[in-house]
N, C-alpha and C positions, 0 to 999 in steps of 0.2 A: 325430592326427585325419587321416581322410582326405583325401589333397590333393584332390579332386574334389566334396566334400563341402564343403570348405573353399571352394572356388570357388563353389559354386552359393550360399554363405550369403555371400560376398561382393557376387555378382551380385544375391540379393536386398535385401541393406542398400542397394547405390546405385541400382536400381531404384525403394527405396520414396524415396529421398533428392533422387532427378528429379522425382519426382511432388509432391512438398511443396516443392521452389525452383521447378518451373513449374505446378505446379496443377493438378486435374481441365480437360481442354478444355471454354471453357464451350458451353450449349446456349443460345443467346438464345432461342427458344420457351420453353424451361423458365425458365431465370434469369435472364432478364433484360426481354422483353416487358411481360407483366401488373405488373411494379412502377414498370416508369416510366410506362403508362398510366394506374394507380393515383396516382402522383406525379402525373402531371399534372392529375387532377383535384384531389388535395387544392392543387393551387398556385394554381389558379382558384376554390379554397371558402377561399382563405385559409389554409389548414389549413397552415402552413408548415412545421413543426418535423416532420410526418411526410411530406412532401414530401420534405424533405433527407436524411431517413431513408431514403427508400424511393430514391431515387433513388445516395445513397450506397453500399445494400446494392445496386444492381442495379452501380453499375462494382465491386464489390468481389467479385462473382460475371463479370464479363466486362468485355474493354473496352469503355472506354464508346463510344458513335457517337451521330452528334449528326442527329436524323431531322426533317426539314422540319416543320414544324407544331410540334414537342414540344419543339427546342433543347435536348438536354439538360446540354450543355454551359455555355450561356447561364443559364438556369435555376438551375444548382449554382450558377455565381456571384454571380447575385441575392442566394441563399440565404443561402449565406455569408457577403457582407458583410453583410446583414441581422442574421446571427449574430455581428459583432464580426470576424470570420474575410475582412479585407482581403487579405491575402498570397494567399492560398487563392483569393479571388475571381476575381482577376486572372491567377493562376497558370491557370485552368481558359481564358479567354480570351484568354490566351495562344496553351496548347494549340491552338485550335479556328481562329486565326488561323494556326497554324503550318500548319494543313490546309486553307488556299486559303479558309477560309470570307472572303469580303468583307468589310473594316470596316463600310464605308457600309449593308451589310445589319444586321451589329452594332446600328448604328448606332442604325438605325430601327424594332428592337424595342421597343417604348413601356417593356415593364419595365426595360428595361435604364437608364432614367433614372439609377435610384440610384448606378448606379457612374458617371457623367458627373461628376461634383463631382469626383470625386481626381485628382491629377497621373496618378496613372501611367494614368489614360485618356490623356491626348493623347500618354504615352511610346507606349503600344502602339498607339495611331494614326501614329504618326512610325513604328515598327517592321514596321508592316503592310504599308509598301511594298515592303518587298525580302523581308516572306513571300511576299505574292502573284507576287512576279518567280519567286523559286525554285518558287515551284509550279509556275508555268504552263510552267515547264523540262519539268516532270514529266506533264502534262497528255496523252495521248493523242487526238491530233488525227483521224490516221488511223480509232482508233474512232470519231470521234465520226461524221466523214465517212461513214461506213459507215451508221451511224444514219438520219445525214441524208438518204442514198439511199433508204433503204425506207421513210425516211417520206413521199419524193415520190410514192412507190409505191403508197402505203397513201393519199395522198391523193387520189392519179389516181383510185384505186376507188373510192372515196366520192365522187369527184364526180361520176363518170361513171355511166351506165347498159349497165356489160357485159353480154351474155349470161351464163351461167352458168358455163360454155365458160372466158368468158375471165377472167372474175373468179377460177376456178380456177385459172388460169394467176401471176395475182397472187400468190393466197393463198400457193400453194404457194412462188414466190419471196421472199415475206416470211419464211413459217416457216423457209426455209433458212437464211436470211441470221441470221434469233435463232438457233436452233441452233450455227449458225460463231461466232455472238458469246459467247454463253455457255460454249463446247466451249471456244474460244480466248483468249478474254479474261477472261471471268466479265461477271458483272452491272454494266451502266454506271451506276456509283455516280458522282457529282461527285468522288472520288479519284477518277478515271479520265479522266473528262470533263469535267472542271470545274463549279462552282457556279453560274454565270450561264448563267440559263437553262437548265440543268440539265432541268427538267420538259420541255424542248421535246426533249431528246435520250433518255429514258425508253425502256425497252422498253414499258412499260403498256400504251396502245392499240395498240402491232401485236400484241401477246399475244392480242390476241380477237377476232383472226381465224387463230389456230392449229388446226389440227385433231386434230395428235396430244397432247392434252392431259394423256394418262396419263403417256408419258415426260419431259415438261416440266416437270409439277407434280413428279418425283421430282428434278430439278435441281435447282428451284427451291427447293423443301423443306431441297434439301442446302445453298444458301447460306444460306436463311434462318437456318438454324441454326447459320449462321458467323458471322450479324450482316451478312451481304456481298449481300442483297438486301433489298428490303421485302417483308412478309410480302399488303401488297395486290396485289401479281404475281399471286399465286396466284387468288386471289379476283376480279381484273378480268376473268383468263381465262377460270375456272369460268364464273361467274356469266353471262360473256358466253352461254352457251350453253342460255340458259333453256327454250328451244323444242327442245331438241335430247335426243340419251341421253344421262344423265350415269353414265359407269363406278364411280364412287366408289359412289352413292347404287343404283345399277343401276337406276334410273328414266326413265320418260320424263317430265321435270320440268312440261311444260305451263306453260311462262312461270314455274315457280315459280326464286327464287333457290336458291344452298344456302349461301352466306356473308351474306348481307345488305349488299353491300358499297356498293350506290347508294344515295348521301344519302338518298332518300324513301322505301327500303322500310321496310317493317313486317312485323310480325309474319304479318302474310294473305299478304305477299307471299315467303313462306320454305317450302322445303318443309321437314317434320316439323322446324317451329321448335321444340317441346322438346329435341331436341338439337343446336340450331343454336351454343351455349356451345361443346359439345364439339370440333365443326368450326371452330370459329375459333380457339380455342384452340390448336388443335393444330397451325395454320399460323401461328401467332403474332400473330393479329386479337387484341383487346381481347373481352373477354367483351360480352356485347350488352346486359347491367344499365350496365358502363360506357360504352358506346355512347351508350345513352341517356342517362345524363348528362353526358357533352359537350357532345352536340347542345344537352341543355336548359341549358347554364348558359352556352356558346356565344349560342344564338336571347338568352337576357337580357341578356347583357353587349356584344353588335354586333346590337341588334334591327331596324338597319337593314339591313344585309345580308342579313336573311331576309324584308326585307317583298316 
């Protein structure tokens, strides 16, 4: 046989033999988004057994990341010990503790009761001290710092009554400062920045007051799809710009949204909502059927916080 020939069938065999020990790269838009929003609702309808399903199939397509509001982490181990699957439970809160997540936040998840009865809760509360020391070794401060300057920035403009002039002047300083962070850092994820207080160190609100939104949203799109941003980036930005031309849509929106992403809109408030699915989908928003039933089993189950 050809030695050359022989090479290239070599090069092929352990090409395909790479690809099956590490896997197709996942696409969290594709594989992984819409099944843990889907979990999260069946885990709020009860519906448990395809909750654990769905959330199963979604870390066994990517790794898993554990997103404010959804805990998917937290969640698995409910699940599991639910299911008899103790070892498992713990093992998953483990994990989530190994990544700076807070006990005392653990803590104070009302579901997470069920697992309070076992020993190995107060093992991995004794354990969680010297996770969170090692983490906060790991914590970038300097970004966070950086954060914290444009958000002085972005608060001066909001409080103040610039001219147009000078509020320019801002804007532009904000956008630079996201652009250096994202170019240089990536997305300030609490891996990055830590978990406390986390929401106060967010790119979100300076995002929309960006102006070049067309190159932003293709960054941004590129983390999402790495699991290394949230997919509402995109859509705090957009949407900020209701009043304004939106490139995507090539409209002049007239107050209309194009993600639906503030709590109170609706369907009136969307432009060409029939395909508003499509658009969220594709930045890895929750379809807008599942939207709504959030919101609605949300407003029944804490009817105080919506009154």
């Amino acid at each position: 046989m050809n030695s050359r020939y022989l090479l290239f069938l070599v090069t092929i065999v352990c090409a395909s033999n790479l690809k099956i020990s590490f896997g197709q790269e996942c696409n969290y838009i594709t594989d992984y988004y819409q099944l843990v929003y889907e979990a999260q609702v069946d885990f709020l309808e009860e519906n448990f057994e395809e909750a654990y399903r769905k959330l199963k199939e979604a870390e066994s397509n990517c790794k898993l990341i554990n997103q404010e509001g959804i805990d998917e982490f937290i969640k698995l181990a409910v699940l599991s010990e639910k299911f008899g699957k103790t070892e498992e439970a713990f093992d998953y809160l483990d994990r989530l503790l190994r990544m700076g997540f807070p006990f005392e936040k653990l803590s104070s998840r009302s579901y997470s009761e069920s697992l309070k009865k076992y020993q190995e809760w107060n093992l991995l509360k004794d354990k969680s001290i010297e996770y969170q020391r090692l983490f906060n070794k790991k914590i970038n401060y300097e970004l966070r710092d950086e954060i914290i300057n444009l958000y002085k920035r972005y608060n001066e403009l909001m409080e103040a009554r610039y001219p147009s002039s000078i509020a320019a002047v801002y804007d532009d300083y904000i956008e630079q400062g996201i652009k250096k962070i994202l170019r240089t850092k990536g997305y300030p994820l609490p891996n990055l920045i830590g978990h406390e207080n986390a929401g106060d160190y967010d790119l979100g609100l300076l995002l929309t007051r960006a102006k070049d939104t067309g190159y932003l949203k293709q960054v941004l799109l590129g983390y999402v799809k790495r699991g290394k941003a949230p997919p509402s980036s995109i859509a705090l930005m957009i949407d900020a710009k209701r009043s304004q031309y939106d490139a995507d849509s090539k409209q002049f929106l007239k107050g209309k949204s194009i993600y639906g992403i503030a709590h109170n809109d609706d369907s009136t408030d969307i432009w060409d909502f029939k395909n508003v699915d499509k658009r969220r989908v594709s930045i890895g928003l929750s379809s807008w059927k599942l939207r709504t039933r959030l919101k609605d089993l949300y407003r029944k189950l804490y009817p105080s916080f919506y009154e």
